[in-house]
GUNUFI-669360 format. One record per residue (C-alpha): residue in one letter; z, y, x. Coordinates in steps of 0.1 Angstrom, whole numbers, padded with zeros to 4 digits, always signed. Layout:
aZYX;...
END
This chain:
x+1872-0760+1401;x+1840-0764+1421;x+1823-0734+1433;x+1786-0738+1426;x+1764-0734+1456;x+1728-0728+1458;x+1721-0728+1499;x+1684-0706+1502;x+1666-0681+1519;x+1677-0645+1505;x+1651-0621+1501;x+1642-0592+1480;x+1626-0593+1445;x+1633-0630+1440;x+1623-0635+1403;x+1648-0636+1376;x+1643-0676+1372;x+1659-0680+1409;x+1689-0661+1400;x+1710-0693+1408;x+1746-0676+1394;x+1727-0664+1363;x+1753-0687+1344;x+1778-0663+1355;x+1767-0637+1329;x+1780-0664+1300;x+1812-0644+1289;x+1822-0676+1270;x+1808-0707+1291;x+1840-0728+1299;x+1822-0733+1335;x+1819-0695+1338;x+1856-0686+1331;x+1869-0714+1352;x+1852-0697+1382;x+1863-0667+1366;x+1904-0678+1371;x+1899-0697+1403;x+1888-0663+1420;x+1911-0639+1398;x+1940-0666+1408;x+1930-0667+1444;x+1929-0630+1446;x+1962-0626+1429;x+1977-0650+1455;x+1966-0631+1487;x+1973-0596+1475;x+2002-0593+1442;x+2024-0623+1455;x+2046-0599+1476;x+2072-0579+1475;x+2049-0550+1489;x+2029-0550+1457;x+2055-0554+1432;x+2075-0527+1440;x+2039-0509+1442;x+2029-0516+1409;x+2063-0505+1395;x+2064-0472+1415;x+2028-0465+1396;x+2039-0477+1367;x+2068-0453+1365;x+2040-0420+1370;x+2018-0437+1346;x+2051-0441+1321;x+2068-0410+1329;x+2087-0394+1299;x+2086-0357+1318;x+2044-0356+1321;x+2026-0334+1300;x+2014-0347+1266;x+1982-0330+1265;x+1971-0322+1228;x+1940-0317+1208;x+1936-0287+1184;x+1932-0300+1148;x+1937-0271+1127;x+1973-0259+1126;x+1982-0294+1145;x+1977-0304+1180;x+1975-0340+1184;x+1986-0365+1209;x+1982-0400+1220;x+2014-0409+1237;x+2021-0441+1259;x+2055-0452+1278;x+2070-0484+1287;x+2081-0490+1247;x+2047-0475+1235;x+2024-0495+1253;x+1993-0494+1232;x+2004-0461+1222;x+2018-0438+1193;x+1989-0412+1174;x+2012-0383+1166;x+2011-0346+1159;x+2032-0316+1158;x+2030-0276+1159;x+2024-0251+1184;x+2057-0236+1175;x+2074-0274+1179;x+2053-0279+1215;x+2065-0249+1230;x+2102-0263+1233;x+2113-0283+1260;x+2120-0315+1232;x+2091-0312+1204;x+2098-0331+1175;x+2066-0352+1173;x+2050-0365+1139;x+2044-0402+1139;x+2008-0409+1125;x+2002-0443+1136;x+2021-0470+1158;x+1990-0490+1180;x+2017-0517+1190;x+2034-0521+1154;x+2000-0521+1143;x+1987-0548+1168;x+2016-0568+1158;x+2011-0569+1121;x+1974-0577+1128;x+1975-0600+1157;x+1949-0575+1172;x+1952-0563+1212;x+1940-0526+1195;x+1932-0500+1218;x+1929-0461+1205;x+1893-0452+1209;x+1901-0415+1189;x+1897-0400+1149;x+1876-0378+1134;x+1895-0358+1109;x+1882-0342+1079;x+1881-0304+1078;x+1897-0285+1062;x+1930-0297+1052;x+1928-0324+1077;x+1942-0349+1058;x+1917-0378+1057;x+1903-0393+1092;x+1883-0419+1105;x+1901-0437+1129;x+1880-0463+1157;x+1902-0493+1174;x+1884-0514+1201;x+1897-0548+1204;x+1910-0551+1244;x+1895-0517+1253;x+1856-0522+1246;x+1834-0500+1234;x+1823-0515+1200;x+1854-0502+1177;x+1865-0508+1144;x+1864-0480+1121;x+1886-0471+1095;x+1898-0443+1070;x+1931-0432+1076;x+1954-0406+1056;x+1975-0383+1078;x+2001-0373+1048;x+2009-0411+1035;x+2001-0427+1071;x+1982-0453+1065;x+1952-0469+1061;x+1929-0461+1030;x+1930-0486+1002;x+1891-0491+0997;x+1880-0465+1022;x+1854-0463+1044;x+1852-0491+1071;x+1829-0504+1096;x+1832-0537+1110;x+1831-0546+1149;x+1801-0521+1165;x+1786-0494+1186;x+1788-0476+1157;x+1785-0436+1156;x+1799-0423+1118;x+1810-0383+1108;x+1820-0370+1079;x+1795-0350+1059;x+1825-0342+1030;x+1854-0362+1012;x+1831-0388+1000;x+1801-0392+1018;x+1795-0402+1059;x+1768-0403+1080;x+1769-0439+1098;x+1746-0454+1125;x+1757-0490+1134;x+1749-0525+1130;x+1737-0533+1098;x+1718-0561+1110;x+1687-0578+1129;x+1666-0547+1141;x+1688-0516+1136;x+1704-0514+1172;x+1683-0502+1203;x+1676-0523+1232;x+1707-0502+1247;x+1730-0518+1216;x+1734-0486+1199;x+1722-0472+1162;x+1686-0469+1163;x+1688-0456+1124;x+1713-0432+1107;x+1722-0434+1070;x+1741-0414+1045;x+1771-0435+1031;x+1788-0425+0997;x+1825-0435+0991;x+1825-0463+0968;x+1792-0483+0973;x+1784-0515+0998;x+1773-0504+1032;x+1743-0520+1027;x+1732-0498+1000;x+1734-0465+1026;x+1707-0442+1020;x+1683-0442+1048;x+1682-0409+1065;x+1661-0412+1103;x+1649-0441+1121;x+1639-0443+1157;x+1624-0467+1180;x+1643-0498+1199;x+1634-0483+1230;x+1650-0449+1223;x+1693-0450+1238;x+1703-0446+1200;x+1700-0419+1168;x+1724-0401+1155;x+1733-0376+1124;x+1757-0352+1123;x+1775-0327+1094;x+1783-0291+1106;x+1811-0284+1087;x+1820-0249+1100;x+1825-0230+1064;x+1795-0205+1063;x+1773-0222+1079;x+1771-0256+1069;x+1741-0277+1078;x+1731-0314+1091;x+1709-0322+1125;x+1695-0357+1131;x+1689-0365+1175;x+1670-0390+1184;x+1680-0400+1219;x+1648-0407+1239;x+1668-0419+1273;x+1697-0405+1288;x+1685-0374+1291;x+1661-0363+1270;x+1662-0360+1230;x+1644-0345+1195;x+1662-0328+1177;x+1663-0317+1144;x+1678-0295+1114;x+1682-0320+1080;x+1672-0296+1054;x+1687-0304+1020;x+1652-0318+1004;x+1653-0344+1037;x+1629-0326+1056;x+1634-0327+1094;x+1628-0293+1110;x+1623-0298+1147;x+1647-0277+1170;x+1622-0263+1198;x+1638-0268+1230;x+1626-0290+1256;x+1634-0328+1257;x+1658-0323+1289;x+1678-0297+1275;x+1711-0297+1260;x+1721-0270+1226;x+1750-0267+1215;x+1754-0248+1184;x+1785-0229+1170;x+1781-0207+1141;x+1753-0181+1144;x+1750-0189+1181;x+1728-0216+1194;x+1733-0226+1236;x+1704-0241+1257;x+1713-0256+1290;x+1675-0266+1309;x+1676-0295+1334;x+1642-0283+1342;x+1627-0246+1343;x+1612-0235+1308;x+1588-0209+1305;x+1586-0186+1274;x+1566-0158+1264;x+1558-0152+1295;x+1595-0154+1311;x+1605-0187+1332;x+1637-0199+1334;x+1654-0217+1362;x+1668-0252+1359;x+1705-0252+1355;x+1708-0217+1334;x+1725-0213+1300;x+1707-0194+1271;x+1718-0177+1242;x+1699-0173+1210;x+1708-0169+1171;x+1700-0200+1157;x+1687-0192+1126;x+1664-0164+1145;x+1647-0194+1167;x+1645-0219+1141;x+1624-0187+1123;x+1600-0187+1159;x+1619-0160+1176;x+1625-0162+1212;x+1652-0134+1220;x+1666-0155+1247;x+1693-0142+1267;x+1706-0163+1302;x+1747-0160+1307;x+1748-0179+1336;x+1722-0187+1363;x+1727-0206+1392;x+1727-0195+1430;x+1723-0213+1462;x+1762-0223+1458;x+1769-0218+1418;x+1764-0244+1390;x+1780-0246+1354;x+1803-0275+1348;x+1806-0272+1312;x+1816-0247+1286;x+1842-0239+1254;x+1840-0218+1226;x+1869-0201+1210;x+1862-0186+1174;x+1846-0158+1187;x+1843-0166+1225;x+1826-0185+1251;x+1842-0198+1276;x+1822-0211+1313;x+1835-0232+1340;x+1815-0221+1371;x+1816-0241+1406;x+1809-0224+1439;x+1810-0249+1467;x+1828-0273+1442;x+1855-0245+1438;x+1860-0239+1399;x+1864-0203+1382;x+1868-0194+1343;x+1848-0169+1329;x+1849-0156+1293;x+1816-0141+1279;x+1821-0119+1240;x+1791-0107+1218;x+1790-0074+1222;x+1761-0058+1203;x+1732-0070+1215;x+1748-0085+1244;x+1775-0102+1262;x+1804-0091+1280;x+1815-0110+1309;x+1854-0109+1323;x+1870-0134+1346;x+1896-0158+1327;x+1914-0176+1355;x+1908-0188+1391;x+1936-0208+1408;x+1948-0200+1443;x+1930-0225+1471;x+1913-0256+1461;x+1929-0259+1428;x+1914-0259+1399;x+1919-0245+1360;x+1902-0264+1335;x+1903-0256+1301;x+1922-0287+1279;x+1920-0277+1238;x+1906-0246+1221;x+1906-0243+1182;x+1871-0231+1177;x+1870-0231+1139;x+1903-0211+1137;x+1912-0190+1164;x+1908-0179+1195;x+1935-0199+1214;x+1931-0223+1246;x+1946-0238+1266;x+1944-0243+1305;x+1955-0268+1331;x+1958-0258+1365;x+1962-0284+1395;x+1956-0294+1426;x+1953-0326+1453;x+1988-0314+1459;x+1999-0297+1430;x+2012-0305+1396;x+1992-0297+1368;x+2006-0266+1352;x+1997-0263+1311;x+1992-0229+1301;x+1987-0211+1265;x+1967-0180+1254;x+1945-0162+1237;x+1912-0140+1246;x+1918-0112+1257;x+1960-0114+1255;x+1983-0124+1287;x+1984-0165+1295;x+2017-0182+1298;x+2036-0217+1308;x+2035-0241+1283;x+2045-0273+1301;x+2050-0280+1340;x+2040-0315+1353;x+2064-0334+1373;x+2059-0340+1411;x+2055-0382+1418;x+2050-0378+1456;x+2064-0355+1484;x+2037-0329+1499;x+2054-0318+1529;x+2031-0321+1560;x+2002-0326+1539;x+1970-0304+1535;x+1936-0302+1516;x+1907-0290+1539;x+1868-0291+1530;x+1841-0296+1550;x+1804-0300+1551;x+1786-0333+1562;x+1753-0330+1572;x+1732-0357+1553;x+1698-0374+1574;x+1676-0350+1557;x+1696-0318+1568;x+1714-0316+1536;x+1750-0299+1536;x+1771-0325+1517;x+1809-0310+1508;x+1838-0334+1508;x+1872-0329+1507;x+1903-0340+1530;x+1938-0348+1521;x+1963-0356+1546;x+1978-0347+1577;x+1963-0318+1594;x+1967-0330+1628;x+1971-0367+1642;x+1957-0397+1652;x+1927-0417+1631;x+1941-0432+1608;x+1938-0454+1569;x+1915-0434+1551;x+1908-0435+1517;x+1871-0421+1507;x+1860-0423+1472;x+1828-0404+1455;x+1802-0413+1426;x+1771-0399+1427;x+1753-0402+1396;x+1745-0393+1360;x+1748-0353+1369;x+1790-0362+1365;x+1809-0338+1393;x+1838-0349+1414;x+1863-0317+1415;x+1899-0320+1430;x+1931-0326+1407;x+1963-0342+1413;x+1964-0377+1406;x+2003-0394+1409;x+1986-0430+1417;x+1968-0420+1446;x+1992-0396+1456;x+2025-0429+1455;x+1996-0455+1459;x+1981-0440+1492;x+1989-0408+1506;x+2029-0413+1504;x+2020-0447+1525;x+2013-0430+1553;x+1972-0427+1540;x+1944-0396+1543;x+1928-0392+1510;x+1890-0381+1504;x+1863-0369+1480;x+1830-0368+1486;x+1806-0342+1464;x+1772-0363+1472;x+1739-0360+1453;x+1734-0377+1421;x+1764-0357+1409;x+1764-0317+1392;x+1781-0301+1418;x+1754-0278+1422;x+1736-0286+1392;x+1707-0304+1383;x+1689-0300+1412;x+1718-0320+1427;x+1712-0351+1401;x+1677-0348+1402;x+1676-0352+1442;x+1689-0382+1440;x+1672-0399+1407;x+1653-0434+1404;x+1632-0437+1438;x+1652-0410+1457;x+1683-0426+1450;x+1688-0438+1485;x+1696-0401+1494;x+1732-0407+1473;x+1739-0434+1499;x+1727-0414+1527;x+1750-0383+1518;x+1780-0413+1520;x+1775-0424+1549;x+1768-0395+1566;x+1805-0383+1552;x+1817-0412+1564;x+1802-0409+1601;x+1817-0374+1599;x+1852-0382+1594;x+1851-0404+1624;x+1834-0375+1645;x+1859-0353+1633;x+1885-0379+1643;x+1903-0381+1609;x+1896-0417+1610;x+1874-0446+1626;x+1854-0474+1612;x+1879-0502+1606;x+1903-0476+1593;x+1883-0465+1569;x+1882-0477+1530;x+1865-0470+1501;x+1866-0471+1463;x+1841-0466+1440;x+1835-0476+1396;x+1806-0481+1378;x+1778-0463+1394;x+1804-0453+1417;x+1809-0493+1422;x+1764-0496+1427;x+1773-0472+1456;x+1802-0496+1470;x+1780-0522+1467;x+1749-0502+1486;x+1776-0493+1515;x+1784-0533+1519;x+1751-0542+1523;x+1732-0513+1544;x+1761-0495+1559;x+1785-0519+1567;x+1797-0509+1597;x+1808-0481+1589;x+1841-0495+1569;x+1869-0516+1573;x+1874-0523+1534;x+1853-0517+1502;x+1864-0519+1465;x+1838-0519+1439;x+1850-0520+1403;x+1838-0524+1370;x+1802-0522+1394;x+1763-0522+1390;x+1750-0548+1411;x+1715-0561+1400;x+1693-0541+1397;x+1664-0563+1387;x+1685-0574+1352;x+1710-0541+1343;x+1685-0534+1318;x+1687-0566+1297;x+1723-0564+1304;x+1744-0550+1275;x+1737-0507+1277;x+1720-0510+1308;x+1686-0503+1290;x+1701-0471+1287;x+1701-0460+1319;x+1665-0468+1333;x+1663-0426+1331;x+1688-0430+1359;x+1675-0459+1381;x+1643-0469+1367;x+1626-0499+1347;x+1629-0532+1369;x+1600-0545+1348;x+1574-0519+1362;x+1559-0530+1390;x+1566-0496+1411;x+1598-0488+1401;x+1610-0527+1412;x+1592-0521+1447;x+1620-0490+1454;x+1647-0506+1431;x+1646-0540+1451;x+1653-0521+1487;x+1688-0512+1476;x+1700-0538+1450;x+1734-0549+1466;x+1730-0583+1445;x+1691-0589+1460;x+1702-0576+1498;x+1727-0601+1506;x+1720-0611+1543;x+1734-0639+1561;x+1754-0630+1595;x+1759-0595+1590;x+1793-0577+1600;x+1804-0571+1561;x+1840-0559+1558;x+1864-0571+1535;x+1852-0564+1499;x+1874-0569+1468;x+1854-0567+1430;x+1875-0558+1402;x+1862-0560+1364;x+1871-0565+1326;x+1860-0599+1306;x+1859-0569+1277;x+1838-0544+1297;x+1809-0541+1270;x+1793-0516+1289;x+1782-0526+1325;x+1788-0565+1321;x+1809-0588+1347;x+1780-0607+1357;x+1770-0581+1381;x+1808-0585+1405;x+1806-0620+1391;x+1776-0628+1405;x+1781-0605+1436;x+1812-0624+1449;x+1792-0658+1446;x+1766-0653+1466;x+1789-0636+1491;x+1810-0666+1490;x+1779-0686+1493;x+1776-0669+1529;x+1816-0675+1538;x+1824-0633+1536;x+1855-0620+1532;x+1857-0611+1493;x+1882-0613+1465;x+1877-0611+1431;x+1899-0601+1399;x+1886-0602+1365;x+1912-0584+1339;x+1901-0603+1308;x+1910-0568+1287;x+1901-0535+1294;x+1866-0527+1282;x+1851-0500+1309;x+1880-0489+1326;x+1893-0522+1334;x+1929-0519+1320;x+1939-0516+1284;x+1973-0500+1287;x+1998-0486+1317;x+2013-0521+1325;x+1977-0533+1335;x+1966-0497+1349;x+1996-0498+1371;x+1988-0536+1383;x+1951-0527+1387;x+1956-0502+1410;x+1987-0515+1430;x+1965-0546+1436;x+1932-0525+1450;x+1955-0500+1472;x+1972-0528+1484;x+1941-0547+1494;x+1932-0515+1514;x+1966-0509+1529;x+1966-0543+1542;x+1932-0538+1553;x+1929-0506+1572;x+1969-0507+1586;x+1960-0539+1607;x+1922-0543+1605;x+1928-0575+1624;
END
């Protein structure tokens, strides 16, 4: 098939009407997805037509497949559930069993539902996008299937004790939808229920009450916000004692209203600022600020955690009390209550502790729950907050198996499960080091690989974005994929990220983005002064906004790498926002159609700084036809006008997969033995 070329001068801010590959964006264009398979075949080809790949993509396949790996659960109740897939489960088996049962070496597993017996029946491709089960006798759920992995899901009412679907229950056709049960008969729903009720992000921009029995159509209207707002949602507490309904209303990706439903439909607004998170369990109400607050009198730094009683503040009361505050090195990752107990993942120089914080009269104790040796990390998996006060922990490492662990507050922790090993360690190391960025900032990263040696193929990943931290963990594909071939594996911590809280985001939000791809490149340029590496030895990898930054690299740092991967990436930056949820993230990156935020946005839009005769590496995009979320036509339209200058790039378009580009373990394992293949190739004989 032809390759459509439009031969022009490339500069800057060209206007949307001179996007010559807009046509790309057409998911169903026969012209579109001919291009589409000419690239994904040529790709294929060069890179999976060897015996190097194959027995690649079978050696991850087997870790992704493994019948000895940890089946994490989920507290439900007296159940923990699982979603299980293997080489005959594919798509996946829902299933559920005891604590007593999970303890033994061999539990004996509940079958709930069968994805692949199920997409058989139905002629579907259904992907598990999780349930919502009905407290408290956890026998009704709401169950949400995404055709091919996308986001929009299916909903419908399942019983766990007959295992199946609900004759006449509750369901929700194809949609962004967000539903929750208020009782047995009654759901709040936000979804498509026609022209004007989704956002310009795609999501619910009204929530409505739904009784069991009656056309969706005849909901009862509950909040409606605006189509600029990301979405609104409503939401049932249904904690016994202290039952109550909240409506948010999701200004931009960071900031939202919020509000307390009171039975006669009056919205009580919750006090906090727009920036801040709450979380609220039982009497207790959590504020996390993004920003300082100040309150009678008393500021607060950005990145603390406050406790209040709820009922007290809703009353105008302002008995505030911080359990955590950051330092120079310290941030909060995230938190988990028990019953009675808080639980706090703290980072200090991206090095992870557990505390656990009890009420204790009118304050809180504070005692150290775990910390794993080294650069491990323990992370807490499961809790059963409306029963107990169980958890449990995961504890791993670049180079060490996760260990799954059991207990209860203030009683000893012990072995559950033990992870198996999928790559040999021996003569491997993690070290972390400190980058300095071009505006003095120290920038951590880690380093995993040989100690001592030559330079040689490095693998260097990061993200840098949306306040989401980077922390080690062992990963069997990269450790078979890449560092059993003879690779050095690396994380970078840049800003954009939480590592050290939002400070870290915010320095590198909308116009001061650029200091994300400085802190890259200036890890990078230190792992060839350190002489772990050099240039044409060094690869990266990067999805989503982690694939913008791949893109940034190509275009303004290019000599600095011997081989790029973007996937699933955000490319254009003057159209994200009319692109599927990209309107969503304009708190991120800004609003293309203001005149001032276009005049930063346009200096590092990979898409609009395409040059001609510049010494780009190899690139290779990789997407999903299904991705619903950050759409193909940004890689699609990337790799044509590379192509239009004669680079070096390769495309592959999975046509499942939604977001994370792979629907199931077969394509996992093929996705990733064809981008660490590309980079092996790449950076073991750069010429």
């Amino acid at each position: 098939m032809t390759d459509f070329i439009g031969v022009r001068e490339d500069g800057p801010g060209r206007a949307d009407e001179e996007d010559t590959y807009r046509w790309l964006e057409d998911l169903d264009s026969a012209t579109a997805t001919g291009w589409v398979a000419d690239r994904s075949a040529e790709t294929l080809t060069a890179y999976a037509d060897t015996e190097s790949y194959t027995q690649l993509r079978d050696g991850l396949r087997q870790v992704l497949d493994a019948d000895d790996r940890i089946a994490y659960p989920r507290w439900r109740g007296e159940f923990l559930y699982n979603l299980w897939q293997d080489a005959g489960h594919p798509r996946g088996l829902w299933r559920r069993t005891t604590l007593e049962q999970y303890r033994t070496p061999e539990p004996q597993w509940q079958i709930l539902l069968d994805l692949d017996e199920l997409a058989r029946q139905e002629s579907e491709s259904w992907v598990w996008q999780g349930a919502d089960v009905l407290p408290p006798d956890y026998r009704r759920c709401l169950v949400s299937l995404s055709r091919g992995g996308s986001d929009a899901v299916v909903v419908r009412e399942f019983d766990l004790v007959e295992r199946a679907f609900v004759t006449d229950g509750f369901v929700l056709p194809e949609a962004k939808s967000d539903v929750g049960w208020i009782d047995a008969d009654h759901v709040f729903v936000g979804t498509d229920f026609g022209p004007g009720s989704l956002t310009d992000s795609g999501y619910p921009r009204v929530a409505k009450r739904w009784r069991r029995g009656t056309p969706l159509a005849e909901a009862e209207l509950v909040f409606e916000g605006q189509p600029s707002d990301v979405a609104v949602q409503a939401g049932h507490d249904l904690t016994p004692g202290f039952e109550r309904d909240f409506v948010y209303r999701l200004l931009d990706f960071y900031r939202a209203e919020r509000f307390l439903l009171t039975g006669s439909g009056e919205l009580v607004r919750i006090e906090v600022p727009d920036d801040a998170r709450t979380d609220i369990h039982r009497e207790w109400m959590l504020i996390r600020l993004r920003s300082d607050w100040t309150v009678d009198g008393v500021t607060y730094a950005e990145g603390s955690l406050l406790v209040t009683r709820f009922a007290d503040f809703l009353a105008g009361g302002r008995d505030l009390t911080p359990i955590f505050e950051p330092g120079p090195t310290t941030s909060l990752r995230y938190h988990a209550w028990t019953r009675n107990h808080l639980i706090l993942a703290v980072l200090d120089d991206v090095r992870l502790r557990l505390e656990v914080l009890s009420p204790d009269g009118d304050g809180w104790r504070r005692a150290l729950l775990d910390r794993a040796p080294g650069f491990d990390h323990a992370d807490v998996v499961t809790t059963n907050p409306d029963h107990t006060d169980e958890f449990m922990l995961s504890t791993s490492g670049f180079l060490q198996p996760a260990t799954l662990r059991y207990g209860q507050v203030g009683a000893e922790v012990s072995t559950l499960k033990q992870a198996p090993s999928f790559f040999d360690p021996t003569g491997l190391s993690v070290r972390q080091f400190f980058a300095t960025s071009a505006d003095g900032t120290r920038v951590p990263y880690f380093v995993v690989g040989p100690p001592d040696g030559d330079p040689g193929p490095t693998l260097l990943t990061g993200y840098g974005g949306f306040e989401v931290s980077m922390t080690p963990g062992y990963d069997g594909i990269t450790g078979r994929g890449w560092l059993a071939r003879g690779g050095t594996y690396v994380l970078a911590n840049i800003r954009g990220g939480g590592e050290y809280g939002p400070r870290w985001h915010l320095a590198a939000l909308r116009e001061k983005r650029p200091r994300a791809y400085e802190d890259f490149a200036a890890v990078a340029t230190d792992l060839v002064d350190r002489g772990i590496t050099e240039p044409a030895r060094l690869g990266i990898e990067g999805g989503s906004n982690g694939g913008l930054l791949m893109g940034v690299m190509l275009t303004r740092y290019p000599e600095l790498f011997g081989a790029i991967v973007a996937t699933v990436p955000l490319l254009d930056l003057r159209r994200y926002h009319k692109l599927l949820a990209g309107a969503s993230w304009m708190a991120e990156y800004g609003d293309p159609d203001d005149e001032a935020d276009w005049a930063y946005l346009r200096e590092f839009s990979p898409y609009h700084n395409v040059r001609a005769g510049r010494p780009y590496p190899p690139v290779l995009f990789v997407t999903s036809t299904r991705d619903d979320r950050v759409h193909p036509g940004h890689a699609r339209k990337m790799v044509a006008r590379l192509r239009e200058h004669g680079y070096d790039v390769s495309y592959y378009e999975n046509v499942e997969g939604g977001h994370g580009a792979a629907a199931d373990n077969a394509q996992r394992a093929a996705k990733w033995a064809l981008i660490l293949e590309f980079l092996h190739r790449r950076l073991t004989d750069p010429a």
